[in-house]
ChimeraX commands (.cxc) that place a marker at each C-alpha (Angstrom):
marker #1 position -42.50,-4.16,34.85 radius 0.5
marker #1 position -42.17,-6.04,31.68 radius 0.5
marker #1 position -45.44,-4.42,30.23 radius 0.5
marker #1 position -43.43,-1.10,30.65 radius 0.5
marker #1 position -40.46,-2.59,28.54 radius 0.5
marker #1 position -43.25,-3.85,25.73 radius 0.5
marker #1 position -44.50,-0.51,25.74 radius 0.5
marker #1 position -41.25,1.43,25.82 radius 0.5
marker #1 position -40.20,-0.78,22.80 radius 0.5
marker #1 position -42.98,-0.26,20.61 radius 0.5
marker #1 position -42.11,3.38,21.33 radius 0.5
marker #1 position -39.22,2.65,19.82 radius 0.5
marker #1 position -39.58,0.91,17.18 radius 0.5
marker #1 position -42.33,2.63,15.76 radius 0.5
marker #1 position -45.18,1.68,13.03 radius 0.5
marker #1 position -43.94,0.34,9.50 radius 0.5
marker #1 position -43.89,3.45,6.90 radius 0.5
marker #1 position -44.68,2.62,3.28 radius 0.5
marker #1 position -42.23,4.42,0.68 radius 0.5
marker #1 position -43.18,4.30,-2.96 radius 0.5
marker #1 position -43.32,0.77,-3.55 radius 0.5
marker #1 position -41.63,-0.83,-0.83 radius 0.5
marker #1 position -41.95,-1.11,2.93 radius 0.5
marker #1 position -39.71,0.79,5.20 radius 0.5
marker #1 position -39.47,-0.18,8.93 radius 0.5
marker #1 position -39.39,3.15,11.05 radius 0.5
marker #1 position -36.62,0.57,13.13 radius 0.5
marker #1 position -34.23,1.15,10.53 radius 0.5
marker #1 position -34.39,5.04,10.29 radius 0.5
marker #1 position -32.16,7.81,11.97 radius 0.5
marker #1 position -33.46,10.82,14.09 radius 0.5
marker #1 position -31.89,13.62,12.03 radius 0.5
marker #1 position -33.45,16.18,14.49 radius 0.5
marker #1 position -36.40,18.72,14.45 radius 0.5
marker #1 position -38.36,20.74,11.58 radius 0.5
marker #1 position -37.55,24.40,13.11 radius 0.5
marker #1 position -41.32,25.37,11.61 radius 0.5
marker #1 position -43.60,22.71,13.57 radius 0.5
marker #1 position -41.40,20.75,15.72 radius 0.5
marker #1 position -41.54,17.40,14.03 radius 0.5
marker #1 position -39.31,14.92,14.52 radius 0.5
marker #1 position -37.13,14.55,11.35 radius 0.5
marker #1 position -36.09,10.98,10.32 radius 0.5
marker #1 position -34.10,9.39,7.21 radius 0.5
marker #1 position -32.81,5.91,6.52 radius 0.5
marker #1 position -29.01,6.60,6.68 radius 0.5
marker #1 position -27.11,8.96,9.10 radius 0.5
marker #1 position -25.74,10.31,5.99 radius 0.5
marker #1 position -28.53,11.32,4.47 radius 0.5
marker #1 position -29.46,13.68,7.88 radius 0.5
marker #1 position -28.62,16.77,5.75 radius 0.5
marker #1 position -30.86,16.77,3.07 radius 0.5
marker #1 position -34.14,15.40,5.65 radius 0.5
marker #1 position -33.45,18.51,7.14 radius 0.5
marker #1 position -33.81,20.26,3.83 radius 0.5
marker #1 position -36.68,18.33,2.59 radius 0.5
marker #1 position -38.28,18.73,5.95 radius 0.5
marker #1 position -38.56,22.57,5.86 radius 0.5
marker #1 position -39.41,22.51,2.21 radius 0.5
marker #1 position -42.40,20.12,3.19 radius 0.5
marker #1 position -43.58,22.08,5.91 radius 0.5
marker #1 position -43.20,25.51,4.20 radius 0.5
marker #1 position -45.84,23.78,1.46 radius 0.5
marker #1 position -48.08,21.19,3.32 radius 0.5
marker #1 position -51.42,22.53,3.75 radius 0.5
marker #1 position -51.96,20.27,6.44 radius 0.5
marker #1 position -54.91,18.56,5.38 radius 0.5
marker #1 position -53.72,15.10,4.40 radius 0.5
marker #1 position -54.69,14.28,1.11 radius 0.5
marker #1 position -52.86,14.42,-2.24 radius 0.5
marker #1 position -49.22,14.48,-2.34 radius 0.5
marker #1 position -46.72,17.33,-2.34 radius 0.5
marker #1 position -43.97,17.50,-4.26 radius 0.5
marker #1 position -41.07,19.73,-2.98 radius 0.5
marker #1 position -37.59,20.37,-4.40 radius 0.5
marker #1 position -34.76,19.96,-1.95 radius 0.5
marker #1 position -31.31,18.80,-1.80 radius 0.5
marker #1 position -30.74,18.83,-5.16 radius 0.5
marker #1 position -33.46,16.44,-5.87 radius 0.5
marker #1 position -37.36,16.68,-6.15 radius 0.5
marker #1 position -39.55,14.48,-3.51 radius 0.5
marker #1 position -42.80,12.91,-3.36 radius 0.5
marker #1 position -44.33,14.30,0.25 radius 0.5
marker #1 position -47.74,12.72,1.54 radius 0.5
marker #1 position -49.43,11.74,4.73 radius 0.5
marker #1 position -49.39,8.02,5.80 radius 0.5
marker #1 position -51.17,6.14,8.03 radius 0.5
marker #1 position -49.29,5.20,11.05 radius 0.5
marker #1 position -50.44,2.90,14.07 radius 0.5
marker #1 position -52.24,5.18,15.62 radius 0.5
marker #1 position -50.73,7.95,14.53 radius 0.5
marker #1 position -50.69,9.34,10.88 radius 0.5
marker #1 position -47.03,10.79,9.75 radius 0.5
marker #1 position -45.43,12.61,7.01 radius 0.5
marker #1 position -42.99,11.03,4.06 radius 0.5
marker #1 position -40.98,12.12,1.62 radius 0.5
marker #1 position -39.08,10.18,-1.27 radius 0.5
marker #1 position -36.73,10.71,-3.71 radius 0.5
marker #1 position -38.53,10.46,-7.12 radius 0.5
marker #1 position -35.15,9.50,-8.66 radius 0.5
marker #1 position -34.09,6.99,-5.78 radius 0.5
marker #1 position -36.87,5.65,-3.60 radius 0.5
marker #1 position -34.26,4.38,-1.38 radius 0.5
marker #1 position -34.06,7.67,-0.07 radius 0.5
marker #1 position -36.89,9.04,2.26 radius 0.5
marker #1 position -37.94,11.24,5.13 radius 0.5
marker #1 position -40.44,10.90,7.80 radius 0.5
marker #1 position -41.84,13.64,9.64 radius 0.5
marker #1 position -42.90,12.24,13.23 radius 0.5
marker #1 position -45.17,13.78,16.55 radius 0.5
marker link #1:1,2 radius 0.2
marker link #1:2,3 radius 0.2
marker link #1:3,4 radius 0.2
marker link #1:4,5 radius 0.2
marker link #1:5,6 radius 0.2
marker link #1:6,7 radius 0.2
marker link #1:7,8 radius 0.2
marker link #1:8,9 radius 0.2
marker link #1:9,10 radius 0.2
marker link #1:10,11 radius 0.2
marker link #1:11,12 radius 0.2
marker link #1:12,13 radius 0.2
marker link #1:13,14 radius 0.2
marker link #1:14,15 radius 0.2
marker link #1:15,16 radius 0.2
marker link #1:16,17 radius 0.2
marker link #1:17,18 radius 0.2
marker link #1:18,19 radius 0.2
marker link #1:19,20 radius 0.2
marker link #1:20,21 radius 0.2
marker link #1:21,22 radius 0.2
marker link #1:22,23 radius 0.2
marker link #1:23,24 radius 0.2
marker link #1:24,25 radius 0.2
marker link #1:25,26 radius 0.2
marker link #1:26,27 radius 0.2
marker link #1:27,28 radius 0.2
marker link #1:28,29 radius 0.2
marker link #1:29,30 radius 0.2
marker link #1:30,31 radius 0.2
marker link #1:31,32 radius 0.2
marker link #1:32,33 radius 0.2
marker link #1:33,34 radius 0.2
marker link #1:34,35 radius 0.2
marker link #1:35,36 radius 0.2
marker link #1:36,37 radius 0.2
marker link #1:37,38 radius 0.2
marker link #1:38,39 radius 0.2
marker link #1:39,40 radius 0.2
marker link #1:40,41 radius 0.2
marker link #1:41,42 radius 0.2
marker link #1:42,43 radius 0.2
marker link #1:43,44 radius 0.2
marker link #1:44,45 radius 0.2
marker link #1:45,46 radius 0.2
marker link #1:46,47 radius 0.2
marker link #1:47,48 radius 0.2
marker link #1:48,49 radius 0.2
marker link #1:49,50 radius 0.2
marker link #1:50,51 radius 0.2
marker link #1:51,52 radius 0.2
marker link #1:52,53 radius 0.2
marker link #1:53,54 radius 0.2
marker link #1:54,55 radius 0.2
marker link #1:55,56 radius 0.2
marker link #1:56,57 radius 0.2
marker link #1:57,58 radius 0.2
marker link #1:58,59 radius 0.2
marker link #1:59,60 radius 0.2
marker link #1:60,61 radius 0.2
marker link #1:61,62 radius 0.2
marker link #1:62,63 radius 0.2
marker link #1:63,64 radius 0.2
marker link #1:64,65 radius 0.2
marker link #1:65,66 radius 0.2
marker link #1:66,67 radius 0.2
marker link #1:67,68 radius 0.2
marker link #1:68,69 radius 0.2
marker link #1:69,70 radius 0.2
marker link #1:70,71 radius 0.2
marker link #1:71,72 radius 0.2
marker link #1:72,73 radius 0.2
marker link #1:73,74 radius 0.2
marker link #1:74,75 radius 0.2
marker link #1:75,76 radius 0.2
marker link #1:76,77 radius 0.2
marker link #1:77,78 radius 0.2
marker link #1:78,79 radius 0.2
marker link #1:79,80 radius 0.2
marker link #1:80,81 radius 0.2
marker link #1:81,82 radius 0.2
marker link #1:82,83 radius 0.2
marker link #1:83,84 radius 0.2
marker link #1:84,85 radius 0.2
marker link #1:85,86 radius 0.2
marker link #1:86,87 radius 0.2
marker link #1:87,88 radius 0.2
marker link #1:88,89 radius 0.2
marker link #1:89,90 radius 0.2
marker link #1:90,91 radius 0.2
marker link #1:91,92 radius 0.2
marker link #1:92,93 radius 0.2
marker link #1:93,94 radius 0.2
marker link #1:94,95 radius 0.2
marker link #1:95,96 radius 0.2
marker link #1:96,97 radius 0.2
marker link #1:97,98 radius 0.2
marker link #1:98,99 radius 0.2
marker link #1:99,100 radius 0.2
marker link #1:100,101 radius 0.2
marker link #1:101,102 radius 0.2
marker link #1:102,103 radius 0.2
marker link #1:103,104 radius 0.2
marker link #1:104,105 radius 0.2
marker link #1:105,106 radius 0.2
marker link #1:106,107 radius 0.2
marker link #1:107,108 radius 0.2
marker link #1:108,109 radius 0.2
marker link #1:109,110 radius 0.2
view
C-alpha cells in the first residue's frame, strides 16, 4: 500500500518546471482549469493569477505549432509571454512567462 501513496504523491507533486531564470516547483502552482482547444491542464503560481493562464493558455495553443522547439511569444492579459516546451520527468510540458515579471507563469500539463 505505501508504494501506491509514493506513487500517488509524485502524481501530485509533479516534476520541477524551469521559468526564465529560476526554478519553479510544479508543488507550488494552482490548477486554473482546462485549455478549451486541446484539453491541457492549465496551471499558474497564484490562484489569482487563474484568469490570465486561461488567457495565455488559448493564445499559446491558438499559435504553438506543436513541434517543440523555439519559443513562442504570445500577447495575453495585457502582457506579452515567453511560451516554450520543457522537459518534464517523463513528460515534456508547456510554459509561459511574463517577459516583464518572471514571477508570473503558466504551465500547460497532459
Amino acid at each position: 500500500m505505501s508504494g501506491l501513496v509514493g506513487v500517488a504523491l509524485l502524481a501530485v507533486t509533479g516534476p520541477a518546471a524551469t521559468a526564465a531564470d529560476r526554478s519553479v516547483s510544479e508543488a507550488n502552482s494552482v490548477v486554473c482549469g482546462t485549455d478549451d482547444a486541446t484539453g491541457l491542464a492549465v496551471s499558474a503560481g497564484r490562484a489569482e493569477e487563474c484568469s490570465a493562464a486561461l488567457q495565455v493558455a488559448g493564445a499559446y495553443t491558438r499559435d504553438w505549432d506543436g513541434t517543440g522547439g523555439a519559443a513562442t511569444t504570445v500577447h495575453a492579459a495585457g502582457t506579452t509571454w515567453s511560451c516554450r516546451e520543457q522537459q518534464g520527468s517523463p513528460n515534456p510540458y508547456q510554459q509561459c512567462v511574463d517577459t516583464s515579471d518572471s514571477s508570473r507563469w503558466v504551465t500547460l500539463t497532459s
